[in-house]
C-alpha positions as CSV (number, residue, x, y, z in Angstrom):
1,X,-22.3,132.0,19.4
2,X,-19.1,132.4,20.9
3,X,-18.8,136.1,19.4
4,X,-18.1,138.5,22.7
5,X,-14.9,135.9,23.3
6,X,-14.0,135.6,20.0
7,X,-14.3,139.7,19.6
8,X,-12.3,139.9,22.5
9,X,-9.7,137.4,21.9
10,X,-9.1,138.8,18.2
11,X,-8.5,142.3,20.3
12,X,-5.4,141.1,21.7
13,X,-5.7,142.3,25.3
14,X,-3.1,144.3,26.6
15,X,-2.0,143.2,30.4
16,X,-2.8,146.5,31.5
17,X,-6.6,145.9,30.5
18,X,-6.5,142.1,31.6
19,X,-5.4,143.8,35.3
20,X,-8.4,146.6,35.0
21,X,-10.9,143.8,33.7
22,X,-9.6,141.4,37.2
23,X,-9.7,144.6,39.1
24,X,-13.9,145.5,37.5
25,X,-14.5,141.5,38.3
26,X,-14.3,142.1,41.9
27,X,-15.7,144.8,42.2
28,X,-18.8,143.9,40.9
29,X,-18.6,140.3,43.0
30,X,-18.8,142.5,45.8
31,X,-21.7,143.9,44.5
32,X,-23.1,140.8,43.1
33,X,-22.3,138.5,46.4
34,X,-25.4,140.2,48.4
35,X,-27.7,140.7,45.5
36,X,-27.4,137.4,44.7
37,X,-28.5,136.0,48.2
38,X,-31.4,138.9,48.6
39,X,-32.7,137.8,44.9
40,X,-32.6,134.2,45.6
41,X,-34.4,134.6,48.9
42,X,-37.3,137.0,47.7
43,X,-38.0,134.2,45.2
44,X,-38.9,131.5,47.5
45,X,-35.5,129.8,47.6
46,X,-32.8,129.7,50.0
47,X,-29.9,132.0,49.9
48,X,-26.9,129.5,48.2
49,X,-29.0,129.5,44.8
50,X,-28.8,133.0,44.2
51,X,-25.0,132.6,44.7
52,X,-24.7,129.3,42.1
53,X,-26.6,131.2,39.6
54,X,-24.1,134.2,39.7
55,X,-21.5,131.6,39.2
56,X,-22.7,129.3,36.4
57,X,-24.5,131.7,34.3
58,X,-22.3,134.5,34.7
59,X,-19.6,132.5,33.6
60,X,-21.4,130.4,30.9
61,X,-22.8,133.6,29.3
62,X,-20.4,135.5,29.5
63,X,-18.1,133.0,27.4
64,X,-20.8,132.0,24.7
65,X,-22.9,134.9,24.8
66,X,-22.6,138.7,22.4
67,X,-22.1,141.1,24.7
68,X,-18.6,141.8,26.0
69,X,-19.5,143.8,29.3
70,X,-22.9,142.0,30.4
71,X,-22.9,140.5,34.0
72,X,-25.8,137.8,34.2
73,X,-26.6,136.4,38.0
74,X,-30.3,136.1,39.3
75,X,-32.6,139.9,38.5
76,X,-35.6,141.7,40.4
77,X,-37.4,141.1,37.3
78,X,-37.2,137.2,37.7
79,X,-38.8,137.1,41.4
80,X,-42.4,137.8,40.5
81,X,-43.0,135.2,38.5
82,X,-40.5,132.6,40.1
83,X,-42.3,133.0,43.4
84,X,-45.5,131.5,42.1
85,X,-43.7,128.6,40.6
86,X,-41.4,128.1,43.8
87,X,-45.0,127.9,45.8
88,X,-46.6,125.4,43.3
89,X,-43.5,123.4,42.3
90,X,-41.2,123.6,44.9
91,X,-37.5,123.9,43.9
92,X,-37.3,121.1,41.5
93,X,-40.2,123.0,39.5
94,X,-38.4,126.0,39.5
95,X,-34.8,124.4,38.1
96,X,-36.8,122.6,35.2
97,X,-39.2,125.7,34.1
98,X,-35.5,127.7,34.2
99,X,-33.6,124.7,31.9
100,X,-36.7,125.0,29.6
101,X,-36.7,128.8,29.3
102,X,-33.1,128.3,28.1
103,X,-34.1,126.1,25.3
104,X,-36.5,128.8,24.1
105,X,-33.8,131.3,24.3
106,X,-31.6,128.9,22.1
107,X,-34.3,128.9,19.9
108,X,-35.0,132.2,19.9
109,X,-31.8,133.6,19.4
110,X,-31.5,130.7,16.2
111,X,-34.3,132.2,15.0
112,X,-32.6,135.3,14.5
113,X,-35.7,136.9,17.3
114,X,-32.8,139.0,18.2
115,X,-33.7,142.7,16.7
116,X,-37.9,142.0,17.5
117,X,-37.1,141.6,21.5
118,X,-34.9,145.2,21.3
119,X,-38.7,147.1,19.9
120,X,-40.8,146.3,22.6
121,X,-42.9,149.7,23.3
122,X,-41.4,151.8,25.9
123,X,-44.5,151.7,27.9
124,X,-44.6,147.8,28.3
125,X,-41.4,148.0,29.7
126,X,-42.0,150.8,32.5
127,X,-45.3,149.0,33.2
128,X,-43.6,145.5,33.7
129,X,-40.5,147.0,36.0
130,X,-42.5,149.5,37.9
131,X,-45.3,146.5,38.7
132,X,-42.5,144.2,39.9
133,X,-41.1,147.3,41.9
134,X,-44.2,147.2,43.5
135,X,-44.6,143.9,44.1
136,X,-41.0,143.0,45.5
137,X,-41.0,146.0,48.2
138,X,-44.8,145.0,49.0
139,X,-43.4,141.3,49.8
140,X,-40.1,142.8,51.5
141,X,-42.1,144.7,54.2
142,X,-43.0,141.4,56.4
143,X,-38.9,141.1,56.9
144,X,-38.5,144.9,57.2
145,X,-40.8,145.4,60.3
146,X,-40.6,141.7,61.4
147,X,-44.0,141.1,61.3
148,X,-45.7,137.8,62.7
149,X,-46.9,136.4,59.2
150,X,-46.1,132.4,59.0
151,X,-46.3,133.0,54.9
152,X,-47.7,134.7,52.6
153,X,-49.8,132.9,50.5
154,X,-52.7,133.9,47.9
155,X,-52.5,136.6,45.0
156,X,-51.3,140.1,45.6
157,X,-54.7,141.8,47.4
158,X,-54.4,138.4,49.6
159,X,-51.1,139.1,50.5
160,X,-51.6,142.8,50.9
161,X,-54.4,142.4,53.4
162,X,-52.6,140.0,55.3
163,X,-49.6,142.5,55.8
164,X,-52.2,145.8,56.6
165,X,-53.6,143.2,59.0
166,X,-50.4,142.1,61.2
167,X,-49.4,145.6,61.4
168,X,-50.3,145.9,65.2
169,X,-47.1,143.0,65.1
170,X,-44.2,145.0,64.5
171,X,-41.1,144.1,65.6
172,X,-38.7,147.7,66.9
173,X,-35.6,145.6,67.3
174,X,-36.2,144.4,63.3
175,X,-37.5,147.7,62.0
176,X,-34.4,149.2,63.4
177,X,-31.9,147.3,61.8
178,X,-33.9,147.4,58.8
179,X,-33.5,151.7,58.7
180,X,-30.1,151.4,59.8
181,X,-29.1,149.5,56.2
182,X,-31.4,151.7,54.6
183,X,-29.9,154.6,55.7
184,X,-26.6,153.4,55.3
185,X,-27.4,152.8,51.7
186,X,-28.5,155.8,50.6
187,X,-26.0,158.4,52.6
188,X,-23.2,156.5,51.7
189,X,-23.2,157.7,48.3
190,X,-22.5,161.3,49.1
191,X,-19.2,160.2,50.2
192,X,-18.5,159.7,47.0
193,X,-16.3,156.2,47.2
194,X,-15.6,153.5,45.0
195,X,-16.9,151.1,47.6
196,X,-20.4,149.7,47.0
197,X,-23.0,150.8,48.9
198,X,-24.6,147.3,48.6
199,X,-21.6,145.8,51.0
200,X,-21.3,148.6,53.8
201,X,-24.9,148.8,54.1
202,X,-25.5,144.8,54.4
203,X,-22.2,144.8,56.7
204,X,-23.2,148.1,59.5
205,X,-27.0,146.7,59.3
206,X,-24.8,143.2,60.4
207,X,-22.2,144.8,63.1
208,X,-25.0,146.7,64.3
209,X,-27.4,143.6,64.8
210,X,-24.5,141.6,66.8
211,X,-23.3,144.6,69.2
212,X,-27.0,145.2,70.4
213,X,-27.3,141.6,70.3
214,X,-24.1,141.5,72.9
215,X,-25.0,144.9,74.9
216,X,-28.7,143.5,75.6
217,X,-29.3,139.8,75.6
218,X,-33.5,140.9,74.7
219,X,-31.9,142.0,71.3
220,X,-32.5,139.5,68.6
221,X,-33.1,139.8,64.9
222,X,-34.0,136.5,62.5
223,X,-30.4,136.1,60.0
224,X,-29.6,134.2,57.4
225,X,-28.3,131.5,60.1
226,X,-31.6,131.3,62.1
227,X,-33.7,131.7,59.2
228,X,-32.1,128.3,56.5
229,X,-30.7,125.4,57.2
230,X,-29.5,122.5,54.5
231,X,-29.2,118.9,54.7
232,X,-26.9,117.7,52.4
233,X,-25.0,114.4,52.0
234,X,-26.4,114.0,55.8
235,X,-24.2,117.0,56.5
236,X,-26.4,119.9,58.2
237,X,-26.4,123.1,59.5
238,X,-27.9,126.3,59.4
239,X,-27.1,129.4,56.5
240,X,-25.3,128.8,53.2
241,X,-23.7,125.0,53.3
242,X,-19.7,125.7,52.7
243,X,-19.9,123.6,49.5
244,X,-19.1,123.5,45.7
245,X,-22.0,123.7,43.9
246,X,-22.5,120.0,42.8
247,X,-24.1,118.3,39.8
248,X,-27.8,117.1,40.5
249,X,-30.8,116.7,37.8
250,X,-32.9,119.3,38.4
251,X,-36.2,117.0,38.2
252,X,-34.7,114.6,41.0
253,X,-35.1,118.3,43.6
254,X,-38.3,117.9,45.6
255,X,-41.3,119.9,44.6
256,X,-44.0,121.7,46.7
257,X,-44.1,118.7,49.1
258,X,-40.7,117.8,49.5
259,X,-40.8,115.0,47.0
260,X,-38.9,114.3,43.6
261,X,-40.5,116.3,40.8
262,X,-39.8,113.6,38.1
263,X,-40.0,114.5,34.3
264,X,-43.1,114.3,32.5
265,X,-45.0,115.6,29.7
266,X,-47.8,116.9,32.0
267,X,-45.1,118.8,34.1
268,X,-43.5,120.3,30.6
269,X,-46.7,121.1,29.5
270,X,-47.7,122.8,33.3
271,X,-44.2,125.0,33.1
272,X,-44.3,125.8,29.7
273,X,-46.3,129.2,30.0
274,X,-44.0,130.1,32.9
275,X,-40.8,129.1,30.9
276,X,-42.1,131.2,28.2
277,X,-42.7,134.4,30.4
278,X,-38.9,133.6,32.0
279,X,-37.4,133.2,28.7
280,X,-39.0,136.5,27.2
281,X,-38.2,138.9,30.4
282,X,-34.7,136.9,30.1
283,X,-34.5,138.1,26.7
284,X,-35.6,142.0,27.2
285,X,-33.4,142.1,30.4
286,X,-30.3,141.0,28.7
287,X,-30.9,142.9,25.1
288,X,-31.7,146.0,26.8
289,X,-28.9,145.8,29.5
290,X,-26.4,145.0,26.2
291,X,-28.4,148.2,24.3
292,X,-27.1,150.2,27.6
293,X,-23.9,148.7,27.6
294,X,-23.2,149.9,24.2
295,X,-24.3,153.4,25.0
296,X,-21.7,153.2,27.9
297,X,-18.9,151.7,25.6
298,X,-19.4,153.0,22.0
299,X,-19.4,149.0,21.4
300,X,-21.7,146.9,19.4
301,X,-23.4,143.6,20.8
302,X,-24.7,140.6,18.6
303,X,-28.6,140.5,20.0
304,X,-28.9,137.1,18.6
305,X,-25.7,135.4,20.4
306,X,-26.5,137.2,23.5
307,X,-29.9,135.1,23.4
308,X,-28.1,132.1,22.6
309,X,-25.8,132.8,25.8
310,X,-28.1,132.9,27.8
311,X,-30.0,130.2,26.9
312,X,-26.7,128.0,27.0
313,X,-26.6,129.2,31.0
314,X,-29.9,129.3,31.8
315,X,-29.7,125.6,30.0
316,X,-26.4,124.8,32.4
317,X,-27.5,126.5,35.4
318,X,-30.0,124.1,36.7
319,X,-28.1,121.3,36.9
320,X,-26.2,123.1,39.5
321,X,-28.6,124.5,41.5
322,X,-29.2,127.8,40.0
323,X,-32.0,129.6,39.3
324,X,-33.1,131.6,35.7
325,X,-30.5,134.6,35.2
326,X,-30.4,137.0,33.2
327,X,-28.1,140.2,32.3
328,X,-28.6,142.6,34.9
329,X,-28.6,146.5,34.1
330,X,-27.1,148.0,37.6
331,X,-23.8,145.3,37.7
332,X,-23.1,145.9,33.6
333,X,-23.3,149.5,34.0
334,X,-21.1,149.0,37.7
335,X,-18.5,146.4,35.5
336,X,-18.0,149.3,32.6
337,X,-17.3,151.9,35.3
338,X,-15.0,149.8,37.2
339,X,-13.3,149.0,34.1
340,X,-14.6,146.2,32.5
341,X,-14.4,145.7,28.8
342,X,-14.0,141.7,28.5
343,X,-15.9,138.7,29.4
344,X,-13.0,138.2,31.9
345,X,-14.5,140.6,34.4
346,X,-17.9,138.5,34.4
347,X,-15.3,135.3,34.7
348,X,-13.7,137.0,37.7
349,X,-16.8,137.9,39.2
350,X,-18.2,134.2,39.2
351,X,-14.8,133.6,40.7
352,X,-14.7,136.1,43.2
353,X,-18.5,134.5,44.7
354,X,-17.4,131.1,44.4
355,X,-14.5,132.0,46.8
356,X,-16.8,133.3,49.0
357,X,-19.0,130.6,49.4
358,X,-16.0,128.3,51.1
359,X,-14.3,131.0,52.9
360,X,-17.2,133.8,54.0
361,X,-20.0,131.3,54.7
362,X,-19.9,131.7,58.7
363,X,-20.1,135.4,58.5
364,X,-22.7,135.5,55.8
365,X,-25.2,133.5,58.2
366,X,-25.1,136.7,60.3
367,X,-26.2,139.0,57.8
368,X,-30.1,140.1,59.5
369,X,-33.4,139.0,57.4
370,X,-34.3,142.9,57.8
371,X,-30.9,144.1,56.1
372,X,-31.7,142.0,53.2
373,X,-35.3,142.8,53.0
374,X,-33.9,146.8,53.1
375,X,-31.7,146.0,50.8
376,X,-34.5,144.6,47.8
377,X,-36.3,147.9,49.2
378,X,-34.0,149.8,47.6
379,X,-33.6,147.4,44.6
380,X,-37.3,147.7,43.9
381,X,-37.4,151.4,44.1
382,X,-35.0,151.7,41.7
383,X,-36.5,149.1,39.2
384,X,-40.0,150.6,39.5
385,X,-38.3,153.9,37.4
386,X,-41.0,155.8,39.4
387,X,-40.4,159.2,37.6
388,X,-40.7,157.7,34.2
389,X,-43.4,155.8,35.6
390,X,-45.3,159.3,36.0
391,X,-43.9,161.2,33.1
392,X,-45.1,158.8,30.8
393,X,-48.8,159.3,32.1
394,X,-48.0,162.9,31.7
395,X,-46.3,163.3,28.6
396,X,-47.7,160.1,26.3
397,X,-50.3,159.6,23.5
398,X,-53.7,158.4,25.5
399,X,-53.2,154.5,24.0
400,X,-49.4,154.5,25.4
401,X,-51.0,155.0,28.5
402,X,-53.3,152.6,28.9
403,X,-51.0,150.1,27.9
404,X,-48.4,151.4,30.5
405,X,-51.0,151.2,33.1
406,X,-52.9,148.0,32.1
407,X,-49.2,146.4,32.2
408,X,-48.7,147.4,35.5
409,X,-51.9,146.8,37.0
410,X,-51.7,142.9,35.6
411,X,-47.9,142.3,37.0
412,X,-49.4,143.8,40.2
413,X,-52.8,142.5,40.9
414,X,-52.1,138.6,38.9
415,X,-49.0,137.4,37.6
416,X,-46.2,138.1,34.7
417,X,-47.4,135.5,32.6
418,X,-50.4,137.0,32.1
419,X,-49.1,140.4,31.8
420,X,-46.3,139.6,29.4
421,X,-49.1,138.1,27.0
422,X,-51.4,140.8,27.0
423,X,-49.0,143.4,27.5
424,X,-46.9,142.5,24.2
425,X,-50.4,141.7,22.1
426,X,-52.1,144.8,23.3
427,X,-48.8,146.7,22.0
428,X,-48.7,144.6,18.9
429,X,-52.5,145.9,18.3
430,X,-51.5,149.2,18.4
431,X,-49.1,149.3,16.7
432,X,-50.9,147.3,13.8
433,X,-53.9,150.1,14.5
434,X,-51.5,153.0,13.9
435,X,-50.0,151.4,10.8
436,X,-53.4,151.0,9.2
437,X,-54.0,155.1,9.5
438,X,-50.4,155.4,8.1
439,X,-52.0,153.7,4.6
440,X,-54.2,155.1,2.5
441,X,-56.0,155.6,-1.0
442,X,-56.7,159.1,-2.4
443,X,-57.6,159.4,-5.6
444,X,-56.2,161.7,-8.2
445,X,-58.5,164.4,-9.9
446,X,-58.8,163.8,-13.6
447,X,-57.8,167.4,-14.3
448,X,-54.3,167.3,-12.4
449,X,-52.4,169.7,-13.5
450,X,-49.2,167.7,-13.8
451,X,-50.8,165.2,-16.0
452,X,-53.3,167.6,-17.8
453,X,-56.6,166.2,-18.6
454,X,-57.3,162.8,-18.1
455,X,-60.0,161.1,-19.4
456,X,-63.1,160.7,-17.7
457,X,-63.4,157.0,-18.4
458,X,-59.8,156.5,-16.2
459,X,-59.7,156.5,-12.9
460,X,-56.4,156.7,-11.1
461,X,-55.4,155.8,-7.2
462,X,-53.0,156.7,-5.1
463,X,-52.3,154.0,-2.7
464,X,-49.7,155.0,0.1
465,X,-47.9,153.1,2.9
466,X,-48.3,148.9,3.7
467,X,-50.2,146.9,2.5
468,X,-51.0,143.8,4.9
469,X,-53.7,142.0,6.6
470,X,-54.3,144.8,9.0
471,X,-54.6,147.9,6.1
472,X,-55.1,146.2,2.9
473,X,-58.9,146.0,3.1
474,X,-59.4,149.1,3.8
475,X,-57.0,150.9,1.3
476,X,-58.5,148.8,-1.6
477,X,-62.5,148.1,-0.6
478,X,-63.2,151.7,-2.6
479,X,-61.2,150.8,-5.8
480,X,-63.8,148.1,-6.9
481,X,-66.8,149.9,-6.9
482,X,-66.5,152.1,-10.7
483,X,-68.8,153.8,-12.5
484,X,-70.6,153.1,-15.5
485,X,-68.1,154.7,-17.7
486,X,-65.1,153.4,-16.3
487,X,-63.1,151.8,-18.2
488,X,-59.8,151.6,-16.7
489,X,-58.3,151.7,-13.1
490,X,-54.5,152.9,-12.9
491,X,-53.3,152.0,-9.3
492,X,-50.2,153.9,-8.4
493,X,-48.4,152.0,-6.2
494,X,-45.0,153.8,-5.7
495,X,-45.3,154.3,-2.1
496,X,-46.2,150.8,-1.4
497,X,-42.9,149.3,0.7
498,X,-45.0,146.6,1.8
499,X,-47.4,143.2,0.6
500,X,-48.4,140.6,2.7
501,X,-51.2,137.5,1.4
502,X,-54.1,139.1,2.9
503,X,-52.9,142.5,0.3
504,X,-52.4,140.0,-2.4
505,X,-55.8,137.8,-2.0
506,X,-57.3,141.5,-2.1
507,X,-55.3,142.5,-5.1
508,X,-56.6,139.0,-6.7
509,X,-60.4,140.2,-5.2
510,X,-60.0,143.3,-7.2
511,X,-58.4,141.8,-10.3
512,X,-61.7,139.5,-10.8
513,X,-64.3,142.4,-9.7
514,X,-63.1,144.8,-12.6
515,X,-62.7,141.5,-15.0
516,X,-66.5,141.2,-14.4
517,X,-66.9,144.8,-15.1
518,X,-64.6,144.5,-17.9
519,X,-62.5,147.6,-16.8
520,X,-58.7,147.1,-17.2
521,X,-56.1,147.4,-14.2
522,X,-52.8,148.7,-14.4
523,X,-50.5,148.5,-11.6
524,X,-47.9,151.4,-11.7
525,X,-44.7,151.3,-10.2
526,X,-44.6,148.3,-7.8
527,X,-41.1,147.4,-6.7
528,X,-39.8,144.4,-8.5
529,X,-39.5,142.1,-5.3
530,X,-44.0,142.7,-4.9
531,X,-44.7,142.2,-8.7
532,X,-42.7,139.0,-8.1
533,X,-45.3,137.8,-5.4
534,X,-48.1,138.7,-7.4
535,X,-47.1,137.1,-10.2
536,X,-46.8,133.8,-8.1
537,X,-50.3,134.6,-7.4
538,X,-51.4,134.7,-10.8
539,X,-51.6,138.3,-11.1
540,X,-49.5,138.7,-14.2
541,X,-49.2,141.1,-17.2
542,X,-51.9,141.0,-19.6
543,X,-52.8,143.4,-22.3
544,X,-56.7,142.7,-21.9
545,X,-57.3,142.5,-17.9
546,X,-54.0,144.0,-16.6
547,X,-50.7,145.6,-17.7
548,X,-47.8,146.7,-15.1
549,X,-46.1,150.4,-15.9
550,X,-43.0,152.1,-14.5
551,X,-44.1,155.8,-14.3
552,X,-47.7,156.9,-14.0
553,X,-47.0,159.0,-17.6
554,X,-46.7,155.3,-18.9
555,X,-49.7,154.2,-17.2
556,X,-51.7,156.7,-18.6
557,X,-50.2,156.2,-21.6
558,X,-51.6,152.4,-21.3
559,X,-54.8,153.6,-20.1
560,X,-55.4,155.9,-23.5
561,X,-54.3,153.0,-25.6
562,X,-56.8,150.8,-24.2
563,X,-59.4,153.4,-24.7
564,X,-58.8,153.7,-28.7
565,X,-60.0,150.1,-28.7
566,X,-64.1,149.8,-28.9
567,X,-65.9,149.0,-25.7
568,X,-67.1,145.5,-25.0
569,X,-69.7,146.3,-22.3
570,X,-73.0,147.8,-22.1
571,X,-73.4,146.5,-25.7
């Protein structure tokens, strides 16, 4: 905990990089001050709580998480599956299912879940982000055109059908402000400036809206200002209220009908999937934006305090309004080039929206609904990695891609929760299906010509790879079944780097099978830390039923010894 501030405090900052790091703090503010709105809105909640959770958890993480450079605020990942919750729990539901998913991030990141999160298959990951790609523009294109659509309710084909279906509704005036910003956006680049696209696009889709709303007074385009309106204190009016964010329990925030949540144990139990799902995307999110930032830097993060971090904001957050954050990939990587190389630059950027939240409030209500639904356009373009998306169907092993697809598919067509779950067990399969080929039994001819003959009363194994509950049955169901003249079984197990129960209750299986045959095992070669476990299992050196050697020379060795004594069986 703590470990980005106290790496960076023990650096002893010089004041030319405490200037760069203020400098790289606005910067990606004014990056971060539109995103935050856009986010906030495309999951179900007005505008201001996109802007509170760039404050509090950018702030909060920052200072107590592991990563130096990472700039946390609301993500694209986040919106499909806060939108469902927003629908069936309101607000309230949404600030308690986000408090919770910080606790399992504390609890994660104490558990030291760290280093698992960072080996999630490359293909879940494209699957997940190119889904939610999807799914964001899909929802995005009701505000682009203006179309006549009260909500959208239902799943994803639902939702689709209703948009095909309200087409014939398109609104020009809309449309057009929505391709100005998108044009704006993507030729500004080529200008090559250090001013973000994010803010000229959002600000000529804006001018452009108000002069044709002057020049022609048909002209007129839904805006943040016509679109929300707050009540608060018995002070109202219409965009983003010109307020502090202010302390408020989160299960006190009204729920799908505009009454208090409460706390209860069915609620908990209701959210908990949900919080899960939020607290594992939270968790790849912001270890794989730290894994980037490390790239960019040459720096190392702590995985497991930059869990803890963001639990601690996503813990804080809620009680202020905000909504589940995360570390996001585009404002890190915009922070390092802009400078940024301390927490400080995530402080400043926290700063830099709070400031803008008292004094740009009345000009943000005229931002256009169509230049922020342009604007997650572009967002969700670039999150759906489209060309890896293909290149991976192209280029990967035939299992990779059915995972890659069946991950998208389930983000698309139902919801993350689901996905997440089958996504991560269907990778874990694999990867257990792939390990179990990797292990295997051969065994050695008795005239091998590094050992000479062998007699044929010994029979020796070769046992390679893990042995767990996945391989273990199958590399040892042969070893069992002898032959008459057996009399002892060598099992050379030098290239065994792994022994889990279900290997040792098959160890203990074949132990008692040969003792009924009254054929003698020796184990050859097992590291000291396995002959440990099976020796806690009973399995332990004995000179009539099983004897443990340290080079297969020895073991054969063993093996002749034992057949200089006079057989016992078939007597």
């Amino acid at each position: 905990m703590f470990s980005a501030l106290k790496k960076s405090v023990a650096s002893k900052p010089k004041f030319s990089e405490i200037q760069a790091n203020i400098l790289a703090g606005l910067t990606v503010g004014v990056i971060a001050l539109p995103l935050s709105m856009a986010l906030a809105i495309a999951s179900g909640v007005p505008p201001q709580h996109g802007l509170y959770t760039a404050i509090i958890s950018g702030v909060f993480i920052a200072l107590c998480g592991g990563s130096k450079v990472n700039i946390s605020g609301p993500t694209a990942a986040f919106v499909v599956v806060l939108l469902p919750i927003v629908h069936q729990f309101g607000l309230g539901g949404l600030l308690v299912s986000g408090l919770m998913a910080g606790i399992v991030l504390i609890v994660m990141g104490l558990g030291r879940l760290g280093k698992l999160i960072e080996i999630v298959p490359y293909p879940v990951i494209i699957g997940f982000t190119s889904g939610i790609g999807v799914v964001i523009a899909t929802f995005q294109i009701k505000d682009f055109l203006g179309l006549d659509i009260t909500s959208l309710d239902g799943d994803y084909l639902d939702k689709l059908f209703l948009i095909v279906s309200s087409l014939p509704t398109v609104n020009w005036q809309e449309t057009l402000i929505g391709g100005i910003t998108i044009a704006t956006f993507i030729l500004w680049p080529k200008l090559r400036t250090k001013i973000p696209g994010h803010l000229i696009a959002l600000l000529v889709g804006s001018v452009t809206a108000w002069l044709l709303s002057l020049l022609s007074l048909d002209f007129s385009v839904a805006t943040i200002g016509s679109r929300f309106h707050y009540d608060i204190n018995g002070i109202t009016g219409n965009g983003i209220p010109a307020i502090l964010p202010g302390f408020e329990w989160p299960w006190n925030l009204p729920d799908a009908n505009g009454k208090p949540i409460g706390i209860s144990f069915d609620l908990v139990k209701l959210l908990l999937p949900s919080a899960i799902t939020i607290a594992i995307l939270g968790s790849l999110e912001s270890l794989l934006c730290a894994v980037v930032a490390d790239g960019m830097t040459g720096k190392k993060h702590s995985p497991n305090d930059e869990l803890i971090g963001q639990g601690i904001g996503n813990i804080i957050a809620p009680f202020f309004g905000g909504i589940p954050a995360t570390a996001a990939i585009a404002r890190t990587a915009a922070n390092i080039k802009a400078g940024g190389s301390l927490p400080l630059a995530s402080l400043v950027h926290g700063l830099f929206i709070l400031g803008s939240i008292l004094a740009l409030t009345p000009l943000l209500a005229y931002i256009p609904m169509a230049s922020m639904a342009a604007l997650l356009l572009v967002v969700a373009w670039y999150m759906s990695e489209a060309k890896d998306f293909v290149r991976t169907i192209k280029i990967a092993p035939r299992d990779d891609v059915v995972v890659l697809i069946l991950c998208f598919l389930l983000t698309v067509l139902f919801d993350m929760t689901i996905a997440v779950a089958v996504g991560i067990g269907l990778a874990a399969m694999l990867f257990i299906r792939r390990s179990i080929t990797l292990t295997s039994t051969t065994k050695i001819e008795t005239d091998h010509e590094a050992y000479g003959d062998i007699s044929e009363n010994i029979a020796i194994y070769d046992i390679n790879g893990a042995l767990f509950f996945g391989s273990a049955q199958k590399a040892l169901q042969t070893i069992s079944m002898v032959t008459p003249n057996l009399r002892v079984v060598i099992l050379d197990m030098s290239e065994v780097n792994m022994l889990d129960m279900s290997a040792i209750v098959a160890m203990e299986s074949i132990k008692e099978s040969l003792e009924k045959q009254q054929v003698s095992l020796i184990i050859n070669n097992l590291q000291p830390r396995m002959v440990l476990k099976l020796r806690r299992a009973g399995i332990r050196n004995n000179p009539t039923d099983i004897q443990f050697s340290r080079t297969l020379e020895d073991g054969i060795a063993m093996a002749n010894e034992i057949l200089q004594r006079p057989p016992t069986h078939g007597l």
